[in-house]
C-alpha positions in Angstrom: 232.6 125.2 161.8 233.1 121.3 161.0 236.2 121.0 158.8 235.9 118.0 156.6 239.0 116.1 157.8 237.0 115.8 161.0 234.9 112.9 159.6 237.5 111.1 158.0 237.2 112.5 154.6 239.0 110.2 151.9 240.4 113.5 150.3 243.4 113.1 147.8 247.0 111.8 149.2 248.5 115.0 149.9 251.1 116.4 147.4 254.2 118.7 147.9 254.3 122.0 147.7 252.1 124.9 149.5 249.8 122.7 152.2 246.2 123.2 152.1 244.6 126.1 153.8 241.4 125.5 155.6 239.6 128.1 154.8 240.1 127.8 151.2 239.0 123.9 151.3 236.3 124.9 153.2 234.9 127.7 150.8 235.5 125.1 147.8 233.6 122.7 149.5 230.7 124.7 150.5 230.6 126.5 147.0 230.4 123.0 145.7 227.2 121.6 147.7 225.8 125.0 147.5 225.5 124.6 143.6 225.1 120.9 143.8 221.6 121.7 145.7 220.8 125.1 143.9 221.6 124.3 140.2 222.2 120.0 140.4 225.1 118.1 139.7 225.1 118.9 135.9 225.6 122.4 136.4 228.4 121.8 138.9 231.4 121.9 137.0 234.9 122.8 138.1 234.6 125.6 136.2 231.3 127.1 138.2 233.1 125.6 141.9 235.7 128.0 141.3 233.9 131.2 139.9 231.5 130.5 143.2 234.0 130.4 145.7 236.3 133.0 144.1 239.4 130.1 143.7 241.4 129.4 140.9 241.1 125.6 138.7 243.8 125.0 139.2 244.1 124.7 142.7 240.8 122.4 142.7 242.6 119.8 140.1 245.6 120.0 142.6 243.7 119.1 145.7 240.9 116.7 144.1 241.7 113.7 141.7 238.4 114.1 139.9 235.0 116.2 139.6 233.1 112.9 141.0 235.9 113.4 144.0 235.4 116.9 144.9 231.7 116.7 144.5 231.8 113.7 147.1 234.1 115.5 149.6 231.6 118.7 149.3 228.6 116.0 150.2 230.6 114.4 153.0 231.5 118.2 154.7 227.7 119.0 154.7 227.2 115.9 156.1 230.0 116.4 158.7 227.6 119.3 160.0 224.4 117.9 159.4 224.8 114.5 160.6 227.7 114.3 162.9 228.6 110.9 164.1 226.9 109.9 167.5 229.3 110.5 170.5 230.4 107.8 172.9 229.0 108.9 176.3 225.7 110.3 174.9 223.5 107.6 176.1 223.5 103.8 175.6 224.4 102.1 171.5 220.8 101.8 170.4 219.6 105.5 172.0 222.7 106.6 170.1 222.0 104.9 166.8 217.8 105.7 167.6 219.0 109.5 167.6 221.3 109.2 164.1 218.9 107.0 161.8 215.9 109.8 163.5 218.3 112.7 162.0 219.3 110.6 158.9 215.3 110.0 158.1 214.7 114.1 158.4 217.5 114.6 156.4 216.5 112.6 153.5 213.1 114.6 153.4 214.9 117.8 151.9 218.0 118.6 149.9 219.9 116.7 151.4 218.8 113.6 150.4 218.4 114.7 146.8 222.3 116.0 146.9 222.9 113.2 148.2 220.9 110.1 145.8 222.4 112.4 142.7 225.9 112.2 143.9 225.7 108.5 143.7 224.0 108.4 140.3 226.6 110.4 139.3 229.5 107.9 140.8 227.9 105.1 138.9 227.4 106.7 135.2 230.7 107.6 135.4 232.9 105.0 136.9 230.4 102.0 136.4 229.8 101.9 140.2 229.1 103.6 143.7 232.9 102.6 145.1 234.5 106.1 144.6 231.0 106.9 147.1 231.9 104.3 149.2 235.5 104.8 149.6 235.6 108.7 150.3 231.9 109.1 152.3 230.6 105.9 153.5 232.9 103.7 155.0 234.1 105.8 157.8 231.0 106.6 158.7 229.5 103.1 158.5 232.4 101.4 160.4 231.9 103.7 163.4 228.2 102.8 163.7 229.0 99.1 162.9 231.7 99.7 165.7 228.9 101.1 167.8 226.5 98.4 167.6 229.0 95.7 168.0 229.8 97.4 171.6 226.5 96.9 172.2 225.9 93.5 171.4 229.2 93.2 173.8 227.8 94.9 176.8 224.3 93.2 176.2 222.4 96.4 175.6 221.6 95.0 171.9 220.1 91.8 171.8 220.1 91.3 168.2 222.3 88.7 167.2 224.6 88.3 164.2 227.3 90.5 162.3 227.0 94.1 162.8 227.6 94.8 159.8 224.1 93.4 158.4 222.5 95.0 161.2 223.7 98.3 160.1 222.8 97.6 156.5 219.2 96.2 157.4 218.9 100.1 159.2 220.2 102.3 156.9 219.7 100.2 153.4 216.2 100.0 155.0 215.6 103.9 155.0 217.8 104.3 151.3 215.4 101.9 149.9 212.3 103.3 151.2 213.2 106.5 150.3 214.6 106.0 147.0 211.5 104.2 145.9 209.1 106.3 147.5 206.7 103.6 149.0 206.3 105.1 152.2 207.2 108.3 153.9 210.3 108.4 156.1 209.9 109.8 158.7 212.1 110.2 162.3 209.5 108.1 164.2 209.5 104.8 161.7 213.0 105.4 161.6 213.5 104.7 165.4 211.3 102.0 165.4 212.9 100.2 162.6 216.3 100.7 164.9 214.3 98.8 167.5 213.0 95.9 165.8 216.4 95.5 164.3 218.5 96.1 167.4 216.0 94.9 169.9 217.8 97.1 172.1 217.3 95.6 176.0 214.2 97.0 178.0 
């Protein structure tokens, strides 16, 4: 089973005393997306994380700064299975990044994508912005595929011109908006074709 540090989780700096045990992160974590999609994000208090997975409060306040933090990390470990990072070697940047934004667009279609818009509502009501989001989920994730693309554009594969960076966000802020407005279904295939008209990966 993916274990969260895998994709670069931004957990809490660790703190001395008894270290972590796996399986007990794990079984927080999962108790935590499990009532995030069953029940929503208002129901998903400390106090129902640790009756579900059988742990005490304490040792969630010990491990995660916040409720906004833990509910992130559980987000970011279902993702971590869900949505694993493309590998190097499995075929050129843009069949790579075609096979991720596919899986991303199915993704958003069930409960994940509901977990995942309401975890982000929930970051900005109660901080006053989606950086907590950023910081522990997205970043890591965004700055491989931005490093992904960019080795593209370096071994001419990519045509597309100009910063990664905005190539990544013209993908994926392309699918978030569409999706989060609902003004058109998406769907695997549009999503590879918008990877193509962004990338204009070479024939």
């Amino acid at each position: 089973m993916a274990k969260i540090e895998s994709e670069g989780a931004g957990s809490a700096p660790p703190r001395r005393g008894r270290p972590r045990s796996i399986e007990t992160t794990n079984a927080i974590l999962e108790s935590a997306y499990a009532l995030m999609a069953a029940t929503g994000l208002s129901a998903t208090t400390i106090d129902a994380v640790a009756r579900h997975s059988d742990v005490s409060k304490m040792t969630i306040y010990k491990w995660w700064p916040s409720r906004e933090a833990l509910l992130i990390d559980a987000f970011l470990y279902h993702a971590a299975q869900m949505l694993p990072l493309p590998p190097a070697g499995s075929g050129t940047p843009a069949t790579r990044a075609r096979r991720h934004a596919a899986a991303y667009a199915e993704a958003l279609q069930g409960e994940f994508g509901k977990v995942q818009l309401a975890v982000i509502s929930e970051c900005i009501s109660k901080t006053g912005s989606a950086e907590l989001f950023y910081a522990r989920y997205l970043q890591f994730r965004r700055d491989a595929l931005v490093k992904m693309i960019a080795a593209g554009q370096n071994d001419g594969s990519i045509l597309a011109e100009g910063p990664p960076e905005d190539l990544y966000d013209a993908i994926y802020g392309g699918l978030f908006y569409r999706y989060v407005f609902g003004i058109a279904p998406v769907t695997p295939a549009y999503a590879r074709n918008l990877v193509d008209l962004v990338l204009r990966p070479k024939a």
